[in-house]
N, C-alpha and C positions, 0 to 999 in steps of 0.2 A: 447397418453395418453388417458385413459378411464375415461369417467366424472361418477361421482354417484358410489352409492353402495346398495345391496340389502339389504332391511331392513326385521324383524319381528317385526309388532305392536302387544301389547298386552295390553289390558284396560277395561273397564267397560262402558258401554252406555246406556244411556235414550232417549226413543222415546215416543213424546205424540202425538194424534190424539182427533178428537172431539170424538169418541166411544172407546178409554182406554190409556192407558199407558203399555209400557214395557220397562224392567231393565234387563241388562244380561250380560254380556262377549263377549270383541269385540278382533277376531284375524285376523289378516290379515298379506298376503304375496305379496312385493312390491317388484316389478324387479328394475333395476338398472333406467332404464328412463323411469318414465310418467306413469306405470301401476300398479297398486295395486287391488288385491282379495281377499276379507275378508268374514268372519261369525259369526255371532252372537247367541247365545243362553241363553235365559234365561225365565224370568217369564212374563205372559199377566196379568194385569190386566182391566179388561173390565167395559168399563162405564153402564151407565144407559140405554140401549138401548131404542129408539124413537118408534120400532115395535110394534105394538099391538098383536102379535099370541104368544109372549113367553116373559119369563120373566129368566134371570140370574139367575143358580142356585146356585153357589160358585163361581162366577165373579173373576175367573182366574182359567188361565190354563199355558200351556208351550206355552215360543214363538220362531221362528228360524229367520234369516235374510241370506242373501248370497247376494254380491256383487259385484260389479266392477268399478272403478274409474281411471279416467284417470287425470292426475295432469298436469296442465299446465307448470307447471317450471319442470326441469329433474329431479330431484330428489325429490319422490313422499313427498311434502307437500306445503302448499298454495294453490290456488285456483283449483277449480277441479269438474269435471261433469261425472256422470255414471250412471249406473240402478242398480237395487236392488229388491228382492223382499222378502215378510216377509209372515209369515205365524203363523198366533195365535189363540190356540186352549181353550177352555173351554165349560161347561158343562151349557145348558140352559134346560129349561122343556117350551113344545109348550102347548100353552093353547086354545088347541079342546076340543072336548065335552070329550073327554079320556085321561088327561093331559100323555103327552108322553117325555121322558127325552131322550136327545139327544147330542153328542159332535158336537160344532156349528166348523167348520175348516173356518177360515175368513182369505183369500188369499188377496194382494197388491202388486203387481209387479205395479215399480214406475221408473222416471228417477230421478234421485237427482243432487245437486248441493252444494257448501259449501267452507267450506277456513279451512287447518289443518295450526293450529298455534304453530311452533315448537320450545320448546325453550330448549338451551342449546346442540340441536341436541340430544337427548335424550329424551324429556319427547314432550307428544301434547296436544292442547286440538282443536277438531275439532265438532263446529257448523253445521248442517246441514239444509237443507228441503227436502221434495221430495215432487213428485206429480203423486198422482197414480188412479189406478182403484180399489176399496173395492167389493171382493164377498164369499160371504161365500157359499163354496164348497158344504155344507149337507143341505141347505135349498132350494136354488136355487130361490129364493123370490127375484121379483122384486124391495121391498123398500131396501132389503139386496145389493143392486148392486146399487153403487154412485161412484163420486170421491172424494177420498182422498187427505189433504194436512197433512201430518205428519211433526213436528219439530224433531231433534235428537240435541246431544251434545254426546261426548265421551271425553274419558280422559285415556292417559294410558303414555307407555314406548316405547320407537324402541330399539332392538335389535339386 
């Protein structure tokens, strides 16, 4: 007898970090035991940045996420540990003596952790964190390059 069965999740997800927030569509495809690959796409919204060379020009842009989760119990929900990485873009202006407008590309490959709480076998809602490394690709700015702790939540359906 074969335990488990392949699922498709499909839902909606918030991610907050201390430099913005993103909202967007979470899908993912789960094998029958322990392994789940998902991607997210939707909106960056960016906080107030700490930097002094630029300032937010329309403080959102698009943002992407891709992952992989390994679920503790065999069938992928309950507790569970992976990597992920996210990628969120928007539009700043650097403030040199020649103000210069730029799209900032702010990279986070993270390992995460979390519990999908599944009810009725059909519907989840799955808490997350991760812990990453923050660098934005187009500056290459040492204050630009920290570590990140981002919170998630998502909410959808299995399929």
């Amino acid at each position: 007898m074969e335990v488990g069965y392949n699922t498709t999740d499909l839902g909606a997800g918030f991610q907050w970090y201390k430099d913005g927030k993103f909202v967007g569509l979470h899908a993912a495809v789960n094998a029958k035991l322990h392994h789940s690959i998902y991607g997210e796409i939707g909106y960056y919204m960016a906080g107030d940045p700490t930097a002094t060379f630029y300032y937010n020009q329309n403080k959102s842009g698009m943002g992407l996420g891709l992952g992989y989760r390994y679920y503790i119990m065999y069938r992928p929900h309950g507790f569970f540990v992976g990597v992920k990485a996210n990628l969120f873009t928007h539009k700043i202006t650097l403030t040199t003596q020649v103000p210069e407008n730029r799209m900032s590309k702010i990279f986070i490959p993270s390992i995460e952790t979390g519990y999908m709480i599944l009810i009725n076998d059909l519907f989840f809602i799955t808490p997350g964190i991760s812990v990453g490394y923050k660098t934005d690709l187009e500056l290459k700015a040492a204050d630009e390059q920290k570590a990140a702790i981002l919170l998630s939540i998502s909410i959808g359906a299995k399929f």
